[in-house]
C-alpha positions in Angstrom: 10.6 -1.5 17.5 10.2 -3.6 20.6 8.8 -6.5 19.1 11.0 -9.6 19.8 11.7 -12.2 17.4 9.3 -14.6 17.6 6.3 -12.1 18.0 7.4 -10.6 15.0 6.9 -13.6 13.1 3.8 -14.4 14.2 2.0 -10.6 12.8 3.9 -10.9 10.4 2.5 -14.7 9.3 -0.9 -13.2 10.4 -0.7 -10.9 7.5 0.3 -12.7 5.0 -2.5 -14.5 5.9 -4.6 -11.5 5.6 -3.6 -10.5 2.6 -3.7 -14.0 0.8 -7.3 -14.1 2.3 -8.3 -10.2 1.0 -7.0 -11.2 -2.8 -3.9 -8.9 -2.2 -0.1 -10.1 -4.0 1.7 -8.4 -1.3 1.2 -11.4 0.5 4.3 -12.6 -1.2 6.2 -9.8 -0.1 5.9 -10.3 3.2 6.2 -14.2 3.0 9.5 -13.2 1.0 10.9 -11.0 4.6 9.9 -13.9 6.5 12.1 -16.3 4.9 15.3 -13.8 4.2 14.7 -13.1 0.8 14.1 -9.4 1.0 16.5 -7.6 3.8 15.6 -4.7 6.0 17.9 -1.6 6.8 17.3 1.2 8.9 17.1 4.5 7.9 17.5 7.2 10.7 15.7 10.4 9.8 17.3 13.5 9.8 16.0 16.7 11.7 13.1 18.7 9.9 12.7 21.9 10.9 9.5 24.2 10.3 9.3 28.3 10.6 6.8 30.6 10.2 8.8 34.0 9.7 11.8 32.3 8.3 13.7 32.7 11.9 11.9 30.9 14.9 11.5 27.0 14.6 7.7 26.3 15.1 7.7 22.6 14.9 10.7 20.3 14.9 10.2 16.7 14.3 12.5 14.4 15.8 14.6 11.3 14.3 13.4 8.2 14.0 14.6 5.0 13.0 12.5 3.9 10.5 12.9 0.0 8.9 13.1 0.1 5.2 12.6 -2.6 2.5 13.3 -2.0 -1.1 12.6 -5.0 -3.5 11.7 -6.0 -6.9 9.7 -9.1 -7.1 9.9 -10.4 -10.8 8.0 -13.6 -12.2 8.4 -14.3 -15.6 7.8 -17.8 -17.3 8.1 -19.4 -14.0 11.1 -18.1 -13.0 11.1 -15.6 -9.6 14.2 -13.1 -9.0 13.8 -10.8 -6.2 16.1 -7.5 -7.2 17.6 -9.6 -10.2 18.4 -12.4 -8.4 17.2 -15.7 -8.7 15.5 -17.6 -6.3 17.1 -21.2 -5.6 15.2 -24.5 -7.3 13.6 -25.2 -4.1 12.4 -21.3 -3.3 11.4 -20.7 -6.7 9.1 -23.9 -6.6 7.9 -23.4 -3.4 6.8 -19.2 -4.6 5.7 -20.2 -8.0 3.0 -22.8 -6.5 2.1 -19.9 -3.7 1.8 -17.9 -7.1 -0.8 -20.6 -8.5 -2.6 -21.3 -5.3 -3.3 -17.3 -5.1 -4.9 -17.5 -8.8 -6.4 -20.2 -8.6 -8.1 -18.6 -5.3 -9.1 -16.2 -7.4 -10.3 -18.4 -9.8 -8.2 -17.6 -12.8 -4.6 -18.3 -14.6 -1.8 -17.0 -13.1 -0.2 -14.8 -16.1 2.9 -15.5 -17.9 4.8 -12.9 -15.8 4.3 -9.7 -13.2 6.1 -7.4 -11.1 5.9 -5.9 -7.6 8.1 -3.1 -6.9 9.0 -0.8 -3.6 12.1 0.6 -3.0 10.4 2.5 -0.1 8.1 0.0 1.9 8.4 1.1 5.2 8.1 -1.3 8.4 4.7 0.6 9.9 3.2 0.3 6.1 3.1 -3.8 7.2 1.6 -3.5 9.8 -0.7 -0.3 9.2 -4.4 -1.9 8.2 -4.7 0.9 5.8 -1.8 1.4 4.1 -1.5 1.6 0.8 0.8 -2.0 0.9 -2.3 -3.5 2.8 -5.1 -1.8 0.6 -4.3 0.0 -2.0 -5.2 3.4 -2.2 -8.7 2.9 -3.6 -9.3 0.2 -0.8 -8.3 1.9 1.9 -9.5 5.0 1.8 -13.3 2.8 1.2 -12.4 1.3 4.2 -11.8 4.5 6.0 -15.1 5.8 5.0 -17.1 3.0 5.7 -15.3 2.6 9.4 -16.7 6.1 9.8 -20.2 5.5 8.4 -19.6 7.7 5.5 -20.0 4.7 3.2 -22.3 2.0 2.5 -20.9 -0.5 -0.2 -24.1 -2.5 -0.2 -25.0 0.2 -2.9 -23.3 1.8 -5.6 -21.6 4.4 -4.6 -18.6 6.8 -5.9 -16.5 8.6 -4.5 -14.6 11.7 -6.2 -11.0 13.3 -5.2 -10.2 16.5 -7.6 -8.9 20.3 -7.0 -12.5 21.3 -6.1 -12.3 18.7 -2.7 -13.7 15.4 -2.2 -17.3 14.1 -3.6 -19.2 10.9 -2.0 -22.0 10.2 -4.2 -21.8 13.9 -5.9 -22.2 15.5 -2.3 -19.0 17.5 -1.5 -17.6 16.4 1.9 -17.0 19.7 4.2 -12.6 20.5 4.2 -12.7 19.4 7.6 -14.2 16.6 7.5 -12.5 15.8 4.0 -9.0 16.5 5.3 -8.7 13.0 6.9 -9.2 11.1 3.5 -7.2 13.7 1.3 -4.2 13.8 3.1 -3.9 9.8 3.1 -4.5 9.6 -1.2 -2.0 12.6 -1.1 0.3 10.2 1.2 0.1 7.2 -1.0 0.5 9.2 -4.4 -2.1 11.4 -6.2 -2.1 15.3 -5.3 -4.8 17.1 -7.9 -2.4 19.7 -9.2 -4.8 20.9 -12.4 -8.3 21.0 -13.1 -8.5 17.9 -14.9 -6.7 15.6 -11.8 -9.5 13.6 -10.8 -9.3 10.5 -8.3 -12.5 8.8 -9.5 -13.8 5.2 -7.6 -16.8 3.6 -8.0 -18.4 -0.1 -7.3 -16.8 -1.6 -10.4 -13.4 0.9 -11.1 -10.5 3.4 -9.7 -9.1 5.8 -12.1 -7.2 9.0 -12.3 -6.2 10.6 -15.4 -2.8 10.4 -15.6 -3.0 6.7 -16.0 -2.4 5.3 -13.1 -4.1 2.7 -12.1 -4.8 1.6 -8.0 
């Protein structure tokens, strides 16, 4: 991390601003590491060692140090603690009218209470355009596709993820080609393990069915 101080302000300022501007809460995340309220550690990686006949290392992977943030972000009746602490008067005003300047952006209410929760954010997920912190898994693997002119979102479109490979408008997408986009869903947290996972995005949804919702 060779960023200095004051460079690392200004990315990240620039997206928070991005994020405000693309609809996306984690904007208050990262406003939140801007002004001390969530902390940073590092976390050095240990060695991972792969073999192929159980005896000769084929790949080793070195350490890295890798900048964690773990937080939970709670607003409830217009109260904010961030991981069960509260927020002073003046930070808690200051984040509960970011809170109703980003709904009323998106022309709605904010609701009575919400939560955002990471114990894992890494540092590189900030600043990564497509990470799941910056697009959400359904986002950003759209935004991968259209980048490689697999997608156009001026139509419907759908796009499938299950154990039988990946689907863009019922058309299967060849394994190679495919291996891009299923290993970042995989990354940021559905793996079809049975015949009835299914990653399903359209124009209007996302859904999988175990519930989750992206």
């Amino acid at each position: 991390y060779c960023r200095n101080m004051d460079s690392l302000r200004k990315e990240l300022q620039a997206v928070s601003t991005k994020l405000y501007l693309e609809h996306n809460s984690n904007f208050l995340i990262v406003d939140a590491i801007l002004d001390g309220l969530i902390k940073m550690s590092e976390h050095k990686a240990s060695y991972q060692v792969s073999y192929s006949n159980g005896a000769v290392p084929t790949h080793i992977e070195e350490p890295v140090g890798e900048m964690l943030f773990g937080y939970i972000f709670k607003y409830q009746d217009g109260k904010i603690t961030i991981n069960s602490k509260p927020l002073d008067d003046l930070a808690n005003m200051v984040y509960v009218n970011k809170i109703k300047n980003f709904f009323s952006h998106e022309n709605s209410e904010a609701p009575d209470s919400f939560t955002l929760t990471n114990f894992t954010l890494k540092s590189k997920d900030i600043f990564e355009p497509y990470s799941y912190f910056r697009k959400g898994q359904d986002r950003g693997v759209v935004y991968m596709l259209i980048e490689d002119k697999l997608l156009d979102t001026t139509y419907d479109y759908t796009v499938i993820y299950n154990l039988e490979g990946l689907f863009i408008n019922y058309t299967k997408v060849s394994e190679m080609s495919a291996m891009k986009y299923t290993l970042y869903i995989n990354k940021n947290g559905f793996t079809p393990n049975s015949p009835k996972d299914q990653l399903y995005i359209d124009k209007k949804q996302i859904k999988c069915d175990r519930g989750h919702k992206f």
